[in-house]
N, C-alpha and C positions, 0 to 999 in steps of 0.2 A: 557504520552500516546499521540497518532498521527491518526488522522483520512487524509490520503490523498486520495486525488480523482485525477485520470487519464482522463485527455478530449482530446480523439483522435484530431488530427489536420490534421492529412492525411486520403487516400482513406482509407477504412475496409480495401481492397485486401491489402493494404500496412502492416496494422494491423495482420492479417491473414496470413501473411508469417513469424511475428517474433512469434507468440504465443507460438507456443513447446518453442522457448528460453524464452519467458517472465514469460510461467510456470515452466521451471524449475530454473528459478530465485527465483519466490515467493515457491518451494519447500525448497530453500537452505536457506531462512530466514524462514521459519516454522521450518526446521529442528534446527535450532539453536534458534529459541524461541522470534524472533523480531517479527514477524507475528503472529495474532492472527486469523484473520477472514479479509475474502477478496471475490470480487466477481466483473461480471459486471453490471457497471449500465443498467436500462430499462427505456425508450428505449435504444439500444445500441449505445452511444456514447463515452464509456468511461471505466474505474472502480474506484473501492474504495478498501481501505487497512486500515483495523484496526490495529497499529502497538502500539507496548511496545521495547521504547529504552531510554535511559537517558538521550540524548540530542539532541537537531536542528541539531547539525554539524553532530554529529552522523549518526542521520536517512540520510540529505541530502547525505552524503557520500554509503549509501546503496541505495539511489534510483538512484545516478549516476551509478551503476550498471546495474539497469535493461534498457533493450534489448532495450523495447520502448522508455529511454530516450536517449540511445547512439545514435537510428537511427533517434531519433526527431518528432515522430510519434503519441507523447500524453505531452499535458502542464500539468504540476503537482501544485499541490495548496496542502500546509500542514498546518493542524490547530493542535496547542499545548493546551490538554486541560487536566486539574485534576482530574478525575472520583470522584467523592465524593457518588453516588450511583448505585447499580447495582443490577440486579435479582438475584438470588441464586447461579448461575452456575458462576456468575462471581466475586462475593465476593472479591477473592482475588486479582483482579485488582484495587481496592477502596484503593487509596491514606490517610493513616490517620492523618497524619503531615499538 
């Protein structure tokens, strides 16, 4: 599992002109089950992506997709981590191996 975070590095207004593309990016990974939960950080400088993929190359290869990284608009930082526990609703993400 993949917790990354987006830190805008251009103006918002730069921001703010790819958005429609940058959500229907994180539509197209929801829809196929990479994305879990996602949102902007507060204050707004950025976002975050909770992701479910099976590997580094893997994931990196779908964030070179999204909008904001082709036009260079937010640095990305991805941490690889093991869920070993979670509340109820998420049970089934808890790695048991």
């Amino acid at each position: 599992m993949f917790v990354i975070t987006l830190t805008y590095v251009k103006p918002l207004s730069d921001v703010d002109r790819l958005l429609k593309e940058h959500v229907e990016y994180l539509n197209k990974f929801y829809e196929s089950g990479h994305f879990l939960l996602s949102g902007g950080q507060v204050p707004r400088k950025g976002g975050v992506i909770l992701a479910k993929e099976g590997s580094l190359e893997a994931m990196q290869t779908i964030i070179e997709q999204d909008p904001f990284h082709v036009a260079g608009v937010a640095h990305y930082e991805v941490i690889e981590f093991n869920p070993t526990k979670a509340c109820q609703s998420f049970t089934d993400l808890i790695h048991t191996s």
